[in-house]
PDB file with SEQRES, HELIX, SHEET and CRYST1 records, atoms N, CA, C and O in Angstrom:
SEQRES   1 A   73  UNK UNK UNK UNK UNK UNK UNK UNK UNK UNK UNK UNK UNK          
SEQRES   2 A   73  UNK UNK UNK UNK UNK UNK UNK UNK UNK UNK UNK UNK UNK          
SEQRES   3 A   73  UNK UNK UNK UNK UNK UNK UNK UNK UNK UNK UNK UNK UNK          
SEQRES   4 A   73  UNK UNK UNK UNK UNK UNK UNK UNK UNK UNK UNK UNK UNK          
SEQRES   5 A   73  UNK UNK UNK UNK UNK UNK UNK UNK UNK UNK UNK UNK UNK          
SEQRES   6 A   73  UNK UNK UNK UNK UNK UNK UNK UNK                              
HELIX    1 AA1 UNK A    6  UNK A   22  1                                  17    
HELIX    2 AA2 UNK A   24  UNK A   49  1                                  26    
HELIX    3 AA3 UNK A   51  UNK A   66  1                                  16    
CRYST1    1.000    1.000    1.000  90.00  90.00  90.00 P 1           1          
ATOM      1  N   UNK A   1       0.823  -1.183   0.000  1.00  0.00           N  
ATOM      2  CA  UNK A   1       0.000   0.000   0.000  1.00  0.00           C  
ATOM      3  C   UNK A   1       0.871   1.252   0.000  1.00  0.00           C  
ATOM      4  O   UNK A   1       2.034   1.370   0.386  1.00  0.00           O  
ATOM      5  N   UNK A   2       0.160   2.033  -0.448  1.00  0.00           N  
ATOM      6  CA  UNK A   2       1.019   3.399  -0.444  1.00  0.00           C  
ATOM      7  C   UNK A   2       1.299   3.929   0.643  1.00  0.00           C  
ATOM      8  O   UNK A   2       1.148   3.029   1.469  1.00  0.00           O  
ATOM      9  N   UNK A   3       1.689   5.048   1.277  1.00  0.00           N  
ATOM     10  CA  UNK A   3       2.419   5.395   2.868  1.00  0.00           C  
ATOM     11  C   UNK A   3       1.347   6.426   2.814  1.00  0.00           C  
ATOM     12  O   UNK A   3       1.054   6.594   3.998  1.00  0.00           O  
ATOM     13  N   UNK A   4       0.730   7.074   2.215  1.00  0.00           N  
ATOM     14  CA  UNK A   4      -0.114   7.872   2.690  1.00  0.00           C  
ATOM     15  C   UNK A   4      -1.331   7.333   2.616  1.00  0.00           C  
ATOM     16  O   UNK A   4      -2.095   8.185   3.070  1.00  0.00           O  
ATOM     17  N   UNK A   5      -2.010   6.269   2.254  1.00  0.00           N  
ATOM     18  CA  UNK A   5      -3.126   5.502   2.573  1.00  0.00           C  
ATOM     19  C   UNK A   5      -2.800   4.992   4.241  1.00  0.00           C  
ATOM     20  O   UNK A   5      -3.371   5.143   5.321  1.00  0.00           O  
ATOM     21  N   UNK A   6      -1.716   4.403   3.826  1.00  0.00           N  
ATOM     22  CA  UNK A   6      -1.568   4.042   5.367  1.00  0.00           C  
ATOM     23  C   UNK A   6      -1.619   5.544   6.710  1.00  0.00           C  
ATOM     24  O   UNK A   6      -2.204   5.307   7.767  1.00  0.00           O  
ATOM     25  N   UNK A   7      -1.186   6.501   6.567  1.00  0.00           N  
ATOM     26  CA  UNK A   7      -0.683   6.917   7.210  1.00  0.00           C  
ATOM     27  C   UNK A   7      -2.314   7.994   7.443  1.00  0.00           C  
ATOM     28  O   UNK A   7      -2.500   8.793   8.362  1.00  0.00           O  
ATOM     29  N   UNK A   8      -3.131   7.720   6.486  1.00  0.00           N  
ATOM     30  CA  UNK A   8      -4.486   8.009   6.588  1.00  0.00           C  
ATOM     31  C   UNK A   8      -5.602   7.474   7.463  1.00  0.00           C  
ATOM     32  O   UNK A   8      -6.501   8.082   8.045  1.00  0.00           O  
ATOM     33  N   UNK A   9      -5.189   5.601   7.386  1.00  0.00           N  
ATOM     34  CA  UNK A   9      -5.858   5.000   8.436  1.00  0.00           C  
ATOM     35  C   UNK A   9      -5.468   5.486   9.917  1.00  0.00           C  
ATOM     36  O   UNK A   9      -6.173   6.058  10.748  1.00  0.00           O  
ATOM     37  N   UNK A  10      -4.172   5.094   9.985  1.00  0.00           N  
ATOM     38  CA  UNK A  10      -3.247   5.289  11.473  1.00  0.00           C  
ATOM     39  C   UNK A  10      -4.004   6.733  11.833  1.00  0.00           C  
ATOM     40  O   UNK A  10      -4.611   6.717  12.904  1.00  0.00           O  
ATOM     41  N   UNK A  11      -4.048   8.031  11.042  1.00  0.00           N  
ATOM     42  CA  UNK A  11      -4.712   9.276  11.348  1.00  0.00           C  
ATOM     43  C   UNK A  11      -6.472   8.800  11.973  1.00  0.00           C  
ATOM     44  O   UNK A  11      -6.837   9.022  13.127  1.00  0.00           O  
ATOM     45  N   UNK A  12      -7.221   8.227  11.058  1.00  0.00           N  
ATOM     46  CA  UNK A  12      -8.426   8.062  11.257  1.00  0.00           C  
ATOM     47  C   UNK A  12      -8.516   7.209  12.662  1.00  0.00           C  
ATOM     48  O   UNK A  12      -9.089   7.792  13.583  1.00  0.00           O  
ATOM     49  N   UNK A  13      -8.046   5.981  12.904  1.00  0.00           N  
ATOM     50  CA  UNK A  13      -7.910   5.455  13.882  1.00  0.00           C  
ATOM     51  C   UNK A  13      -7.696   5.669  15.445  1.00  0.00           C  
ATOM     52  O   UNK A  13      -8.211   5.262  16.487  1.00  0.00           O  
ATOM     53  N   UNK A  14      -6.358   6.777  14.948  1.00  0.00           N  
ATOM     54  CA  UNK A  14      -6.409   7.575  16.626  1.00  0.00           C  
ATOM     55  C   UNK A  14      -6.977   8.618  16.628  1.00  0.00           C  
ATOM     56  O   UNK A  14      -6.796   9.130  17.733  1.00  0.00           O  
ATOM     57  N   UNK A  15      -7.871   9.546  15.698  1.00  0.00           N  
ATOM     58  CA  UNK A  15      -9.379  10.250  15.878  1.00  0.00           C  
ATOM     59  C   UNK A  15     -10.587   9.165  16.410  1.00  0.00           C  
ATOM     60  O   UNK A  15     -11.510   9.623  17.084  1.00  0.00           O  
ATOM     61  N   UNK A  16     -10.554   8.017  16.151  1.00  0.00           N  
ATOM     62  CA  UNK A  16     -11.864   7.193  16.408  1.00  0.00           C  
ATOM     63  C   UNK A  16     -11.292   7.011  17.621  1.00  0.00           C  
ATOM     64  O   UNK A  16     -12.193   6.888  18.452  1.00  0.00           O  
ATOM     65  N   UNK A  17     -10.095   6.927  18.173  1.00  0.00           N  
ATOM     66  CA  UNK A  17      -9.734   6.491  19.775  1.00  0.00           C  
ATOM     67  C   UNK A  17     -10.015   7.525  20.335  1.00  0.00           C  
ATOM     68  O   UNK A  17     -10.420   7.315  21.478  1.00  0.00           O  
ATOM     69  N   UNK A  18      -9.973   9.091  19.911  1.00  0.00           N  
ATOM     70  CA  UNK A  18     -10.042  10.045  20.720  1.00  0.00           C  
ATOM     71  C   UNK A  18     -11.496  10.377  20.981  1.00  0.00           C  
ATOM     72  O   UNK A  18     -11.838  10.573  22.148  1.00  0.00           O  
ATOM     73  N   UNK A  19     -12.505  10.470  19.867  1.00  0.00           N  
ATOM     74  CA  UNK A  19     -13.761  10.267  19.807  1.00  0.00           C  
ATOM     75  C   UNK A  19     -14.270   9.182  21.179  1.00  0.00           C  
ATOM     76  O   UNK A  19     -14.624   9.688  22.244  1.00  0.00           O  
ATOM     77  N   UNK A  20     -14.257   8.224  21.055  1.00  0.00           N  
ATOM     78  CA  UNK A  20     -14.605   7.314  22.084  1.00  0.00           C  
ATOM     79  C   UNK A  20     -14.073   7.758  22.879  1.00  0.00           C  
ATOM     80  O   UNK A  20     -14.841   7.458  23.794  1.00  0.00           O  
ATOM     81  N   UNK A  21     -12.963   8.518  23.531  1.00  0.00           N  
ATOM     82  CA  UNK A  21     -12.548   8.289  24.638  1.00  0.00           C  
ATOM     83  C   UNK A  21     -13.285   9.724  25.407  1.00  0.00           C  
ATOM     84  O   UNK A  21     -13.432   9.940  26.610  1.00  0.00           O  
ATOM     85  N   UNK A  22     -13.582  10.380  24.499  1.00  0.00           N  
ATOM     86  CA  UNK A  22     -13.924  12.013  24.950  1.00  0.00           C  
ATOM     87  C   UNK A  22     -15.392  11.814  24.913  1.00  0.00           C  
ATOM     88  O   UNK A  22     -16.012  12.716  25.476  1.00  0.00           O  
ATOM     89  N   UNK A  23     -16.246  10.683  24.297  1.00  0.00           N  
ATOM     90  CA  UNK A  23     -17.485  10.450  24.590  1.00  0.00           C  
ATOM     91  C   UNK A  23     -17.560   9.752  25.861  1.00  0.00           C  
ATOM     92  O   UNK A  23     -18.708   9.775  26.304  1.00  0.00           O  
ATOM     93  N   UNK A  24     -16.979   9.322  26.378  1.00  0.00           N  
ATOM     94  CA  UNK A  24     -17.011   7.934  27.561  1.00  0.00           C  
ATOM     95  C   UNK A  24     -16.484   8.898  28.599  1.00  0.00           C  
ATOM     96  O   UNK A  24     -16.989   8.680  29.700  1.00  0.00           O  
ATOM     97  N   UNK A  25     -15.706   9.800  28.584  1.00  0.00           N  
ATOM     98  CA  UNK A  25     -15.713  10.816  29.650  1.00  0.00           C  
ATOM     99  C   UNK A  25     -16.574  11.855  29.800  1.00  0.00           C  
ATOM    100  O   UNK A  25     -16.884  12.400  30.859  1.00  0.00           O  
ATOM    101  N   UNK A  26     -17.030  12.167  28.468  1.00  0.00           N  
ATOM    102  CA  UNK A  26     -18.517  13.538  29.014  1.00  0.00           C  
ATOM    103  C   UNK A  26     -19.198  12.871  29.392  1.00  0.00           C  
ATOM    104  O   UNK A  26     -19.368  13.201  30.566  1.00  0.00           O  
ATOM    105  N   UNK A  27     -19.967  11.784  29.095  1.00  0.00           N  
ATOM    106  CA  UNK A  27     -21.019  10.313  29.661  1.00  0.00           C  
ATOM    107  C   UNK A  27     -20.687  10.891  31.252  1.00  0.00           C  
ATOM    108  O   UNK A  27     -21.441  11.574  31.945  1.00  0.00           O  
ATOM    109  N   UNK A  28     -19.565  10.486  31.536  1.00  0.00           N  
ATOM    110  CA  UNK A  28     -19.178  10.405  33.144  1.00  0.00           C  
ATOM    111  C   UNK A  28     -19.520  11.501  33.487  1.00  0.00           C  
ATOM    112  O   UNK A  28     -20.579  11.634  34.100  1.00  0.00           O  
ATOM    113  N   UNK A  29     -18.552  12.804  33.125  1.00  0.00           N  
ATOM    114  CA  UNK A  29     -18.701  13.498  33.559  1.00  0.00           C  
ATOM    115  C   UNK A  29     -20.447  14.640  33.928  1.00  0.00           C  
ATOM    116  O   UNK A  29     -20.767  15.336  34.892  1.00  0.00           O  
ATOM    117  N   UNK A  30     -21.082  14.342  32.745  1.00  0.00           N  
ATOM    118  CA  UNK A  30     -22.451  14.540  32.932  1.00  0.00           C  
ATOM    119  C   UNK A  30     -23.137  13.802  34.004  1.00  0.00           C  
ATOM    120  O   UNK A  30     -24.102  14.273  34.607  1.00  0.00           O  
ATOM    121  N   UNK A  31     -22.482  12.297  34.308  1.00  0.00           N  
ATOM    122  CA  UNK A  31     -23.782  11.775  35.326  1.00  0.00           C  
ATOM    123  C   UNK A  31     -22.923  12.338  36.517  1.00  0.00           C  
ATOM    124  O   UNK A  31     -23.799  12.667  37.317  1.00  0.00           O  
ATOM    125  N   UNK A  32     -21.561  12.676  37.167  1.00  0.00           N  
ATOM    126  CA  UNK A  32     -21.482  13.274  38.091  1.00  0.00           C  
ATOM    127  C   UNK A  32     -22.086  14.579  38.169  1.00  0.00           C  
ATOM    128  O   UNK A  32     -22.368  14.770  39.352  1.00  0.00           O  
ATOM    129  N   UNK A  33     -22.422  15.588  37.445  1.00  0.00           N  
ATOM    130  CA  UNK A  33     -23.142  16.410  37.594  1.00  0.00           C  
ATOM    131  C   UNK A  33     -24.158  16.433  38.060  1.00  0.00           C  
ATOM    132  O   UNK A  33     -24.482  17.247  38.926  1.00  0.00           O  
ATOM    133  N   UNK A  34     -24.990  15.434  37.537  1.00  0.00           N  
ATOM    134  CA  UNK A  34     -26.478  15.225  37.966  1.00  0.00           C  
ATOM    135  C   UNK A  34     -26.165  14.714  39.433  1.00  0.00           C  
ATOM    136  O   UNK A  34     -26.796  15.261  40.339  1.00  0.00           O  
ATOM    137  N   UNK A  35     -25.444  13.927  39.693  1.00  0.00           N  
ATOM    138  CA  UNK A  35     -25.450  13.115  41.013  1.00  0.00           C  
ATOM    139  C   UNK A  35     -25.372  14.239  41.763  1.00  0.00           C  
ATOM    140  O   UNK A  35     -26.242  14.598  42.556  1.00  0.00           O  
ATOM    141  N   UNK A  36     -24.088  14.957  41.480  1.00  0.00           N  
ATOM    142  CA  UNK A  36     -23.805  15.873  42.526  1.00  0.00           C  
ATOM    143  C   UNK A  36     -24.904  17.369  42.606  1.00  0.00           C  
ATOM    144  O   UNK A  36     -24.909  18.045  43.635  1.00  0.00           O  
ATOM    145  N   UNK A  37     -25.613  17.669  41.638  1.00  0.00           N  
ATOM    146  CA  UNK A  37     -26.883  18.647  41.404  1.00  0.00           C  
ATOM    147  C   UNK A  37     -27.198  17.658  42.423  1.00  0.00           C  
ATOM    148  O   UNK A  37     -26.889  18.117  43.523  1.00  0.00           O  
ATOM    149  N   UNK A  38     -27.784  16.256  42.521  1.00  0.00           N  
ATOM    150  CA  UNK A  38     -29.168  15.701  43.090  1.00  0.00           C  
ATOM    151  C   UNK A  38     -28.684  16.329  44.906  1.00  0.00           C  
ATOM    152  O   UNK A  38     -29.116  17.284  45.553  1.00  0.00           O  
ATOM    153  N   UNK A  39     -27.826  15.472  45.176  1.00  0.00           N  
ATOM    154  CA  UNK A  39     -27.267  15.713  46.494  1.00  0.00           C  
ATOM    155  C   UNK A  39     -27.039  17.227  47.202  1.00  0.00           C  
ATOM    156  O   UNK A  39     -27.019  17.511  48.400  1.00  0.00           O  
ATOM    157  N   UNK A  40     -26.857  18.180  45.902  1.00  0.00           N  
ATOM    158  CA  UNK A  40     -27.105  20.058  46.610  1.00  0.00           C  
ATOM    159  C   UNK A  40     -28.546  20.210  46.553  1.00  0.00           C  
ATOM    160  O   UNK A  40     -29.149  20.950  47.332  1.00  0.00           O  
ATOM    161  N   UNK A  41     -28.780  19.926  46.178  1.00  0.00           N  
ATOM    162  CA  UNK A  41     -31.147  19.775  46.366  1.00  0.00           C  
ATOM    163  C   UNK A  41     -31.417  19.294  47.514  1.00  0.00           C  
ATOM    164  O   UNK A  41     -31.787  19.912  48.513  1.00  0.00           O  
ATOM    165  N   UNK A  42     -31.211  18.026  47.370  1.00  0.00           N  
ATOM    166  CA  UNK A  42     -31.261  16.996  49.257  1.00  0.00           C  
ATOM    167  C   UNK A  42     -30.654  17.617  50.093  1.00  0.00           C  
ATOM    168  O   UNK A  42     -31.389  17.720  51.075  1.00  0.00           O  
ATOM    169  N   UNK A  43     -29.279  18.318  50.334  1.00  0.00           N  
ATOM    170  CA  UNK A  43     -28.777  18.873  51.525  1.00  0.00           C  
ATOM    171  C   UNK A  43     -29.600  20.053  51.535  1.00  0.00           C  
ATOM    172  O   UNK A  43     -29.862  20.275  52.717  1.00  0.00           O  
ATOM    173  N   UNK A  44     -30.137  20.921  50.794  1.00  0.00           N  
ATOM    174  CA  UNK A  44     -31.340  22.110  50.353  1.00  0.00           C  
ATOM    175  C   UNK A  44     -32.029  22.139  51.278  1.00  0.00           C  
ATOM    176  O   UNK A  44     -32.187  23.010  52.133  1.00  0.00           O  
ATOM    177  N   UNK A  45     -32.563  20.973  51.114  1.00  0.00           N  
ATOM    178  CA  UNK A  45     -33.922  20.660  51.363  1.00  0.00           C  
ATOM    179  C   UNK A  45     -33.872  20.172  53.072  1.00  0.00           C  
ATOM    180  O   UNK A  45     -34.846  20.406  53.787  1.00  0.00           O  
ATOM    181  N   UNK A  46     -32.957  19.659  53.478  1.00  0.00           N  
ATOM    182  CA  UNK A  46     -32.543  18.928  54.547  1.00  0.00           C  
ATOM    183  C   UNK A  46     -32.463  20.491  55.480  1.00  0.00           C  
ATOM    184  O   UNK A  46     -33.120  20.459  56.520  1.00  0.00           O  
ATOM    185  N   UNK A  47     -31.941  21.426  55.273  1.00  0.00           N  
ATOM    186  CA  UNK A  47     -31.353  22.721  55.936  1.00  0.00           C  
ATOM    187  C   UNK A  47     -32.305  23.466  56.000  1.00  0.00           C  
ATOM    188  O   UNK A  47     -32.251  24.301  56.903  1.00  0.00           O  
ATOM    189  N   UNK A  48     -33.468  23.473  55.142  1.00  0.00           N  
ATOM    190  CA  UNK A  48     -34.449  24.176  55.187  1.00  0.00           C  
ATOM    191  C   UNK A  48     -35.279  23.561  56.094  1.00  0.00           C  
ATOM    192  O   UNK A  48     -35.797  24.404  56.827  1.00  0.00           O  
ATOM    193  N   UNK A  49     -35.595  22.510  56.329  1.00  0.00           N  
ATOM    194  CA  UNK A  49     -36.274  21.602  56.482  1.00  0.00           C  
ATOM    195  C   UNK A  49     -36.242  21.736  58.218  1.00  0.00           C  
ATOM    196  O   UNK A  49     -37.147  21.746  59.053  1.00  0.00           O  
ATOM    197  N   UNK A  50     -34.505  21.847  58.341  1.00  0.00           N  
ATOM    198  CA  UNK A  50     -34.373  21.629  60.335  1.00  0.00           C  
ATOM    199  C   UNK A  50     -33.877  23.262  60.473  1.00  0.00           C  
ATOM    200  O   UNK A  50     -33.415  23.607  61.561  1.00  0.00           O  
ATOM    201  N   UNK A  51     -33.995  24.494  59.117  1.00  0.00           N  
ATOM    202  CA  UNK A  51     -33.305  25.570  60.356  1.00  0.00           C  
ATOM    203  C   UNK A  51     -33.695  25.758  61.451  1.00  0.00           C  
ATOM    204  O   UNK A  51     -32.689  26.169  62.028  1.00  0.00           O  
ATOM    205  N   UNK A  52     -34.485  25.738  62.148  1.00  0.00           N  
ATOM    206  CA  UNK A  52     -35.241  26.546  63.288  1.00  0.00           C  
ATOM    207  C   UNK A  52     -34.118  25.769  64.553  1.00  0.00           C  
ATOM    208  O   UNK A  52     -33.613  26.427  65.462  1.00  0.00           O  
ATOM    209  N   UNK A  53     -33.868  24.120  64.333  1.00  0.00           N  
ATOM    210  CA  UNK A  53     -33.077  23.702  64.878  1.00  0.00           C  
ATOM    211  C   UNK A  53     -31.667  24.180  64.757  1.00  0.00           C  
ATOM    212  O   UNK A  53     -30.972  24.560  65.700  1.00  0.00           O  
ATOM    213  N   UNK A  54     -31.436  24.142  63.935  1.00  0.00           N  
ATOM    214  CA  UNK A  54     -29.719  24.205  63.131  1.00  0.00           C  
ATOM    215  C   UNK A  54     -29.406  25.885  63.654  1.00  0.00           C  
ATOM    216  O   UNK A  54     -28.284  26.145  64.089  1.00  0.00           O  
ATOM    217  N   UNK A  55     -30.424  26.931  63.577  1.00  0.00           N  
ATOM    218  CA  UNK A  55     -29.840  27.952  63.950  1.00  0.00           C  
ATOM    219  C   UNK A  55     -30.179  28.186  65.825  1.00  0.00           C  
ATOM    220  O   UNK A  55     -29.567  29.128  66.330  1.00  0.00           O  
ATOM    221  N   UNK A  56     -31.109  27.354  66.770  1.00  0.00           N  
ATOM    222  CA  UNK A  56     -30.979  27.492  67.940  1.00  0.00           C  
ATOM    223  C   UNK A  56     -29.412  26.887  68.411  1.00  0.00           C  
ATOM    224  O   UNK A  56     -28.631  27.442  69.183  1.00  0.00           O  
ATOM    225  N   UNK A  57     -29.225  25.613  67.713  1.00  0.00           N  
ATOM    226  CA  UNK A  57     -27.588  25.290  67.964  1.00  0.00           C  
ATOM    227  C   UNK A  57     -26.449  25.645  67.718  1.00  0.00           C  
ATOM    228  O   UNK A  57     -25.430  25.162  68.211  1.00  0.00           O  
ATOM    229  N   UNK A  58     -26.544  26.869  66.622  1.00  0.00           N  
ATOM    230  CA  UNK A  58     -25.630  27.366  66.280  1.00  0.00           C  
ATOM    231  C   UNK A  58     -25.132  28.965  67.330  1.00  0.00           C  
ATOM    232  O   UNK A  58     -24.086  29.589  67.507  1.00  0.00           O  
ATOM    233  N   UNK A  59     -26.858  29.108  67.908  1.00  0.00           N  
ATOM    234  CA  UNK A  59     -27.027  30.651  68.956  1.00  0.00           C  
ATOM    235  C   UNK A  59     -26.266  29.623  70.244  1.00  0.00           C  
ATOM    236  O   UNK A  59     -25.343  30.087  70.915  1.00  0.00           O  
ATOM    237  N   UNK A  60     -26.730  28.355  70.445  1.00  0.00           N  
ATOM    238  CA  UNK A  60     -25.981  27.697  71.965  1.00  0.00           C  
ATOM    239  C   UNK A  60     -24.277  27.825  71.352  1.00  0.00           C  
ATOM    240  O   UNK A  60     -23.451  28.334  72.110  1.00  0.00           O  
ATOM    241  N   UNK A  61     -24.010  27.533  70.521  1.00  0.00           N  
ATOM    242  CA  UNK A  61     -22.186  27.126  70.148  1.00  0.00           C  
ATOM    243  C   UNK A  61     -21.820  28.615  69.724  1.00  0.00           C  
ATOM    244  O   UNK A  61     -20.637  28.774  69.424  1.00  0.00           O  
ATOM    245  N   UNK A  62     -22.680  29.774  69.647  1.00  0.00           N  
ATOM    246  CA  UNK A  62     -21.840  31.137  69.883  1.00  0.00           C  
ATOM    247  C   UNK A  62     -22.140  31.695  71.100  1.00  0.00           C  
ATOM    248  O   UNK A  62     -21.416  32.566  71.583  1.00  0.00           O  
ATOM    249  N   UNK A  63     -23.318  31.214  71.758  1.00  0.00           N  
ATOM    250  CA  UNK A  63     -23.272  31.913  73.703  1.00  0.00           C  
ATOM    251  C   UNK A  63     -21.650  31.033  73.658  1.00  0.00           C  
ATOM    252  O   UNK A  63     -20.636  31.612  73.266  1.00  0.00           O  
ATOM    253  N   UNK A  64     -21.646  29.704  74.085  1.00  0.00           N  
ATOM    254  CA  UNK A  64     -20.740  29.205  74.695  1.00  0.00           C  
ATOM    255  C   UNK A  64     -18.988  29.637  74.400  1.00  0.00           C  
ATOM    256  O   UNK A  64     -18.027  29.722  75.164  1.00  0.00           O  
ATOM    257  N   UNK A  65     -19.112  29.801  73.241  1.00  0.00           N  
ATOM    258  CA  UNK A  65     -17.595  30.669  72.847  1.00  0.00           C  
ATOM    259  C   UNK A  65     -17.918  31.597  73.515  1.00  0.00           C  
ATOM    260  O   UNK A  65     -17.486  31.424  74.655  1.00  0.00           O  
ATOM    261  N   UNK A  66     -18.494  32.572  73.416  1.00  0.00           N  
ATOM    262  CA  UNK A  66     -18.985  34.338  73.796  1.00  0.00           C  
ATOM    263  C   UNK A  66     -19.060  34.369  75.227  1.00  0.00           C  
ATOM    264  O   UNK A  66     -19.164  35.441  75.821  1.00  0.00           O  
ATOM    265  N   UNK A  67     -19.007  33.090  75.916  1.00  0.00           N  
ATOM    266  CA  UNK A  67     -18.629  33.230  77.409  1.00  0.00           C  
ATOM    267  C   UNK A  67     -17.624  32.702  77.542  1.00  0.00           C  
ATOM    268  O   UNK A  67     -17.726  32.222  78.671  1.00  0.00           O  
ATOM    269  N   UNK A  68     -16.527  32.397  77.105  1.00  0.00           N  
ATOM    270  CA  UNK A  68     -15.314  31.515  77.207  1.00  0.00           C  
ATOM    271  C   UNK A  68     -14.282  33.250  77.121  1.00  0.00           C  
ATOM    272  O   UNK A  68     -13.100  33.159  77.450  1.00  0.00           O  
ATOM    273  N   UNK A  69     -14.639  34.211  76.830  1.00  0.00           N  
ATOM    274  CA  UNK A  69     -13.765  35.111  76.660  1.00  0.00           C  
ATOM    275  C   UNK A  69     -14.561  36.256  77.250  1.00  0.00           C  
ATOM    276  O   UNK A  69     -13.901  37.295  77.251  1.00  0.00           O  
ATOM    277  N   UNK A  70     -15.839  36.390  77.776  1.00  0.00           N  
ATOM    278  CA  UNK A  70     -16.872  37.393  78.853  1.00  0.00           C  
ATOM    279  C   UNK A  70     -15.438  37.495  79.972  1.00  0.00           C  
ATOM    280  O   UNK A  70     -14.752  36.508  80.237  1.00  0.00           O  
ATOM    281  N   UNK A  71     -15.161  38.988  80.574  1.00  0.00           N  
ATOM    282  CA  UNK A  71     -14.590  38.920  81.791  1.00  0.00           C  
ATOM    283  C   UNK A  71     -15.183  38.401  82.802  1.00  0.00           C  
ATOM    284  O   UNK A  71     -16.356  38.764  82.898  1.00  0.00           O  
ATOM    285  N   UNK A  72     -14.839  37.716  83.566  1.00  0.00           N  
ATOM    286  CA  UNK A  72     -14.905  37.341  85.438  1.00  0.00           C  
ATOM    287  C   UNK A  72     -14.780  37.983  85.856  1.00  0.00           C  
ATOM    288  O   UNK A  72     -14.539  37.367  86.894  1.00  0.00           O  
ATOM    289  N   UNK A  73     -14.631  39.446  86.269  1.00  0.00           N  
ATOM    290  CA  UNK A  73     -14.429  40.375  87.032  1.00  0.00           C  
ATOM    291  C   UNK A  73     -15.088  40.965  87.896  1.00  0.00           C  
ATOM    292  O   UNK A  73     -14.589  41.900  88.522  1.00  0.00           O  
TER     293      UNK A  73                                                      
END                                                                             
C-alpha cells in the first residue's frame, strides 16, 4: 500500500480512539453532575427543612464561645 493511505488509516484510527474516549468521559462526567446537582437539592432541602433547629444550635455554640472570653471580674 502506499504510505499515505496508510498513514491516513493510522490518522483516522487515533481520531476514532479520541472520539470514544472524549465520549465515555462527558457520559461520566455529565452523570457526576447530575449526582452531585441531586445531592445540593437533598442537603437544600434537609437545611431548610431543620433551620429553626440548626440555627438554635448554632445561637448555643456562639453563647458558649462568647462566654469563654466574657470577663470574670
Amino acid at each position: 500500500m502506499n504510505n499515505t493511505i496508510i498513514t491516513l488509516f493510522q490518522t483516522l484510527n487515533i481520531v476514532s480512539l479520541m472520539l470514544e474516549t472524549f465520549a465515555f468521559v462527558a457520559v461520566r462526567v455529565i452523570a457526576l453532575a447530575i449526582v452531585l446537582g441531586d445531592y445540593f437539592i437533598q442537603g437544600c432541602k434537609v437545611l431548610y427543612t431543620n433551620r429553626q433547629e440548626i440555627l438554635e444550635n448554632v445561637n448555643n455554640i456562639r453563647n458558649a464561645v462568647g462566654y469563654q472570653f466574657a470577663y470574670a471580674g
